[in-house]
C-alpha positions in Angstrom: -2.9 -30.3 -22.7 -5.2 -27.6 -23.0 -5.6 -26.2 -26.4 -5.1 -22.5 -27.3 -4.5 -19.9 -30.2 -1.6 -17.9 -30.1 -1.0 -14.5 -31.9 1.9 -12.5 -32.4 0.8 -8.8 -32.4 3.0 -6.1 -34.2 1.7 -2.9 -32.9 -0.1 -2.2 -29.4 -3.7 -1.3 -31.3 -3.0 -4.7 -32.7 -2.7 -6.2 -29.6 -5.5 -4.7 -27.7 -8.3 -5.5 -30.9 -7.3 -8.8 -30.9 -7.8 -9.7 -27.3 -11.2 -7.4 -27.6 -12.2 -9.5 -30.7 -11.5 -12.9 -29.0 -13.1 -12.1 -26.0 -16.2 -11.5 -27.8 -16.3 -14.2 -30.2 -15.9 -16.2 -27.5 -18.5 -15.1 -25.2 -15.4 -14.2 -22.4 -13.2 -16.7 -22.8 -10.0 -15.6 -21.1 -7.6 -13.8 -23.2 -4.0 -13.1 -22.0 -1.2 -11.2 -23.2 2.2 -13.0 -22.9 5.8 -11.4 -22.5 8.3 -13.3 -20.9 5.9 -15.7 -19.3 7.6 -16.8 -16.3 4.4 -16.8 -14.1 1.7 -17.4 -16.8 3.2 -20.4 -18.5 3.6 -21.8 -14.9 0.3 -21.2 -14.3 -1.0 -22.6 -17.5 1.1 -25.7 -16.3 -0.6 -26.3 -13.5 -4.5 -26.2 -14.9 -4.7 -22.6 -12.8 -4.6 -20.2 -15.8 -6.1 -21.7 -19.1 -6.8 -19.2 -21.7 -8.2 -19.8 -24.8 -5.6 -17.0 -26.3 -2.3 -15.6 -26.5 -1.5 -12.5 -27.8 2.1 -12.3 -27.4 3.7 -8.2 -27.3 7.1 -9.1 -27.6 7.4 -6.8 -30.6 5.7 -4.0 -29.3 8.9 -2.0 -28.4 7.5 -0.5 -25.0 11.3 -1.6 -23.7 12.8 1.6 -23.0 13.7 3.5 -19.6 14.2 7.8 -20.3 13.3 10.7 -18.6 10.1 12.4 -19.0 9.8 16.1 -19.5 8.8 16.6 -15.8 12.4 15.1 -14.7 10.5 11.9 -13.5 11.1 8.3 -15.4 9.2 6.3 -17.8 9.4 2.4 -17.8 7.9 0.6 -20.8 6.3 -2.6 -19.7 8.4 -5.0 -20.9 11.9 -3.5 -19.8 13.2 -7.1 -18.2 13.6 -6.7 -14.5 17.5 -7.5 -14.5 17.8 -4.3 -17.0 15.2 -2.2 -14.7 17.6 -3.2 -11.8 20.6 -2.3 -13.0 20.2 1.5 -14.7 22.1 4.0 -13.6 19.1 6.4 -12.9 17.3 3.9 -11.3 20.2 2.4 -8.9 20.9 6.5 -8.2 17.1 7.7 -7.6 15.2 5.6 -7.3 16.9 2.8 -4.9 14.2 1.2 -3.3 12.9 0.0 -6.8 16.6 -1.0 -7.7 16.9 -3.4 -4.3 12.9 -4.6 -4.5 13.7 -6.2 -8.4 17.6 -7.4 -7.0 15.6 -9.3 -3.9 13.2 -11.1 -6.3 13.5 -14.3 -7.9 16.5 -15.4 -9.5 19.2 -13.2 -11.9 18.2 -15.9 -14.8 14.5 -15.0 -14.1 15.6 -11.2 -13.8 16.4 -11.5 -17.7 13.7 -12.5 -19.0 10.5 -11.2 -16.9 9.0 -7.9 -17.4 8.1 -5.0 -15.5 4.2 -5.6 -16.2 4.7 -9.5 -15.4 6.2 -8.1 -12.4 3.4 -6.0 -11.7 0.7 -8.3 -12.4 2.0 -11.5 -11.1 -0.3 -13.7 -8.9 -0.2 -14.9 -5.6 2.2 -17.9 -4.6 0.2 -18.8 -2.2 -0.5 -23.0 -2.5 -3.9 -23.6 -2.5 -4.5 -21.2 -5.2 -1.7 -23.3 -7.5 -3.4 -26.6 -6.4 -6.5 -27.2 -8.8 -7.8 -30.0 -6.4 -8.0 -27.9 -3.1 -10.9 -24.7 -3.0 -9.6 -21.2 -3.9 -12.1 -18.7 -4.2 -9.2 -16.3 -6.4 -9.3 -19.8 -8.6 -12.6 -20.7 -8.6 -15.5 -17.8 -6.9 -17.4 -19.6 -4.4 -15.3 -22.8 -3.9 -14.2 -21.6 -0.4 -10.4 -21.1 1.0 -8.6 -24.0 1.9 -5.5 -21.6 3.5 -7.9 -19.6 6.3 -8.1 -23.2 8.0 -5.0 -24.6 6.7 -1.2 -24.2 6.0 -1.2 -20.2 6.5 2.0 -19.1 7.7 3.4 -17.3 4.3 -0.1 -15.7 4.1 -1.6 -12.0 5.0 -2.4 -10.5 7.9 -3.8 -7.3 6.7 -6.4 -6.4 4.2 -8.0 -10.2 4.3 -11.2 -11.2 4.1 -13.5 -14.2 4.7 -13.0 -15.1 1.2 -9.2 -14.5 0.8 -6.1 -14.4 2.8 -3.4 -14.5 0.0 -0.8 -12.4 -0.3 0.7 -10.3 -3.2 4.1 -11.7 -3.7 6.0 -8.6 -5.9 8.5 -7.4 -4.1 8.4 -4.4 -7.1 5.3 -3.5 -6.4 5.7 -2.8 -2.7 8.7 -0.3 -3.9 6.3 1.4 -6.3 3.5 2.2 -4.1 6.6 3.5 -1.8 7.9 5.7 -5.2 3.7 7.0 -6.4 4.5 5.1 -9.2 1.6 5.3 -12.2 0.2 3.0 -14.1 -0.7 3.7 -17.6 -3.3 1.6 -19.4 -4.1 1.4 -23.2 -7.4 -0.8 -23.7 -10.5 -1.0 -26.1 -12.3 2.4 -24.0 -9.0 4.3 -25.0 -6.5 5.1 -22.4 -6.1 6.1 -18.6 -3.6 6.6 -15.9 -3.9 4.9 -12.4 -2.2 5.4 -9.4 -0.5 2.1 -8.3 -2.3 3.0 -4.6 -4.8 1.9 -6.4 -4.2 -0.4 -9.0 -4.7 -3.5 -7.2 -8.0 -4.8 -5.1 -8.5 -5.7 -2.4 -9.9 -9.2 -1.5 -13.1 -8.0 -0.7 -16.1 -10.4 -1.9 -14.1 -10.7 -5.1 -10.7 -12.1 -4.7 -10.9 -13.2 -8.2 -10.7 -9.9 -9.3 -6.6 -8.2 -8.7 -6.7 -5.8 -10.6 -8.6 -2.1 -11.7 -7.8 -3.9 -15.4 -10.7 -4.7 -17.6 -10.6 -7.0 -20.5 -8.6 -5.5 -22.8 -6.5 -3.7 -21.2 -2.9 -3.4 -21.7 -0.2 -1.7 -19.4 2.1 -0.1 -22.2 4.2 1.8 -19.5 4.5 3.0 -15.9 6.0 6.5 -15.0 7.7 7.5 -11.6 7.8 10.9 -10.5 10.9 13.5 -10.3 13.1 12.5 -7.6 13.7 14.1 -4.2 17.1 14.6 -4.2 17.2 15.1 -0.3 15.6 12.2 0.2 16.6 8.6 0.7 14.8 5.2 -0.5 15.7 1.8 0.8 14.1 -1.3 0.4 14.2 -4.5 3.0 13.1 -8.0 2.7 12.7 -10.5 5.4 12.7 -14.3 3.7 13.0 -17.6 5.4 16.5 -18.1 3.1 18.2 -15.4 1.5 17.5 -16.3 -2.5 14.6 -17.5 -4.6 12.3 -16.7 -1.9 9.4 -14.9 -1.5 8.7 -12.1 1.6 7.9 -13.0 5.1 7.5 -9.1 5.9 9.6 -6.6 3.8 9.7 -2.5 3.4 10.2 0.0 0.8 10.4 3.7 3.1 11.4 6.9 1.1 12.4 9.9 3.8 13.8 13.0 3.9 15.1 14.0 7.4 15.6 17.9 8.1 16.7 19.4 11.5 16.3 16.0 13.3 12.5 15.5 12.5 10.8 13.5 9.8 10.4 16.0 6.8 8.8 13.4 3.9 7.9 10.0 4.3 6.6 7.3 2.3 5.9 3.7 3.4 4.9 0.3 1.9 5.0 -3.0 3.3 5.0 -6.7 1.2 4.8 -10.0 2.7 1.6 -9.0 5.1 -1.0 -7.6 3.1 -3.5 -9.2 0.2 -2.0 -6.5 -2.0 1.0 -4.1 -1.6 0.1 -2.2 1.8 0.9 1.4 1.8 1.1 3.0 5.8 -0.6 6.2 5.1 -1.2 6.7 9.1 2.2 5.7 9.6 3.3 8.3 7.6 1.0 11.5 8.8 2.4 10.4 12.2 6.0 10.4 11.3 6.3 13.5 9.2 7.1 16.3 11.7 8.4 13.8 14.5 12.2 13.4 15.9 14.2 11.1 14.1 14.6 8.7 17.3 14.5 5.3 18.1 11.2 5.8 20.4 9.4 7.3 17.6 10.3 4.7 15.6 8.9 1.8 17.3 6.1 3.7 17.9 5.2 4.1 14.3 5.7 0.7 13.8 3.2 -0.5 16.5 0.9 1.7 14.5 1.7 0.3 11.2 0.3 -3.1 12.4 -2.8 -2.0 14.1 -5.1 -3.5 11.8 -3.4 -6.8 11.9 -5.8 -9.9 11.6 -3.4 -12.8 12.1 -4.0 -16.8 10.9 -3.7 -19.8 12.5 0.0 -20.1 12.1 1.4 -16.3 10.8 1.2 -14.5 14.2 4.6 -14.2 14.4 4.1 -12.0 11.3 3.1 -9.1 13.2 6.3 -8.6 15.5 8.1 -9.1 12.4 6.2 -6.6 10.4 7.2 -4.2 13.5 10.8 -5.2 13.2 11.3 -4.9 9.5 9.8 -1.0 9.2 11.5 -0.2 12.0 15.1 -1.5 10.5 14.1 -0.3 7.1 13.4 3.2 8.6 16.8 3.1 10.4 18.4 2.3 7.6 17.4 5.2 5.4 17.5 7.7 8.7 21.5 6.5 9.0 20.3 5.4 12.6 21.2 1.9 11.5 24.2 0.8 8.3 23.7 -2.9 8.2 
């Protein structure tokens, strides 16, 4: 058992100068904030996660969904998934978001882990959970067990010689879809980040996720005013059909307008180290006819860049297949 201090905080400033002020006494000893746990306290489990402190925001009150001035939405971060899932706004405007958080985990998880869990959760991928095999996200310059091993879950796009692991949120793949914002509170003050670009890619540092520096706090995340001619769907392709985690899936937001592609937004989970946004998918579609050819074209395109593993090959026909359903679905092309 590994030993640790554990704070409740009452306010967000609270919060953050803790975690600053234990950081520093400790000469960077990991600090972690703590909501509803369901991936860190696994983690902490299994030897992969051991911090030296909790700060626990439970009573911070950043719970609420509402409307922002703009007409766009405001999600505090610890709004549980299940409740995130369910509201009305959400389930009417924002539908890929609504169908990512319903494909996820399971409805008892759903209750209790939060949007900023959600958003920050770590990679499933096994060698990373197993302290006794080498994972450079684990442990910098141990090596990667999965580029030579059992691969087949793991990415095919954005990987690197250090890392192959995937991002497993299926939310987050809907909020790169959405140009969903982050905002951040930490000990430098505040900022806002565009989930594009919140998380990192692999790189030479697979150990670093995140743009989030010690500190920091995600107190809420805002989407932006809805198209209302447009149409958001989201689509998950799993080896079973609950409490399992994407092979390929798609979140596509379109508006279609005299037969041709009018707006278009694409993300894909399931095939990339973090949640893959198709920008040249999308400057190809917009302005194109609304057809199966163009379709499969785009989704041709959308794997391009594909660098496949030993044993997740198959991952870029399905890739192919899953935008390509996704985008039927929300074109009417395709109900089922």
């Amino acid at each position: 058992m590994e030993r640790f201090q554990y704070t409740r905080a009452r306010t967000v400033s609270e919060a953050i100068g803790i975690a600053a002020h234990s950081s520093t006494a400790q000469q960077g000893a990991p600090v972690r904030y703590v909501a509803g746990g369901t991936t860190l306290v696994d983690l902490m489990k299994l030897g992969v996660e051991r911090p030296t402190h909790l700060v626990d925001i439970n009573k911070l009150g950043m719970n609420a969904i509402e409307r922002t001035k703009e007409g766009g939405l405001r999600i505090g971060a610890l709004v549980r998934n299940a409740a995130l899932a369910h509201d009305p706004t959400v389930v009417r405007d924002y539908r890929a978001l609504s169908e990512a958080l319903l494909s996820g985990a399971s409805a008892q998880l759903r209750n209790v882990a939060t949007t900023s869990g959600n958003l920050l959760q770590r990679t499933r991928c096994m060698y990373f959970r197993n302290t006794a095999m080498a994972c450079n996200k684990r442990e910098p310059g141990s090596g990667c067990s999965a580029i030579n091993g059992d691969n087949r879950t793991l990415a095919i796009l954005g990987t690197s010689p250090h890392c192959i692991a995937t991002n497993p949120s299926d939310m987050n793949v809907a909020l790169v879809a959405l140009d969903a914002t982050i905002h951040v509170q930490g000990p430098k003050g505040t900022r806002t980040i565009p989930m594009q670009a919140f998380h990192l890619l692999p790189g030479d540092t697979p150990d670093r996720e995140t743009v989030l520096e010690p500190g920091d706090l995600v107190t809420h995340i805002t989407l932006p005013p809805p198209n209302a001619r447009a149409t958001s769907r989201y689509l998950k392709l799993r080896d079973r059909a609950s409490y399992e985690f994407a092979l390929a899936s798609a979140a596509v937001v379109v508006e279609v307008a005299g037969g041709q592609f009018h707006y278009v937004r694409l993300a894909m989970g399931g095939v990339g180290t973090k949640p893959w946004r198709m920008s040249a998918v999308e400057e190809r579609l917009t302005g194109a006819a609304v057809d199966d050819a163009t379709i499969r074209d785009a989704a041709q395109l959308a794997v391009r860049d594909a660098k496949p593993q030993s044993e997740n090959g198959f991952k870029v026909e399905l890739a192919q297949r899953c935008l390509a359903h996704a985008l039927r679905l929300a074109t009417g092309l395709a109900s089922i």
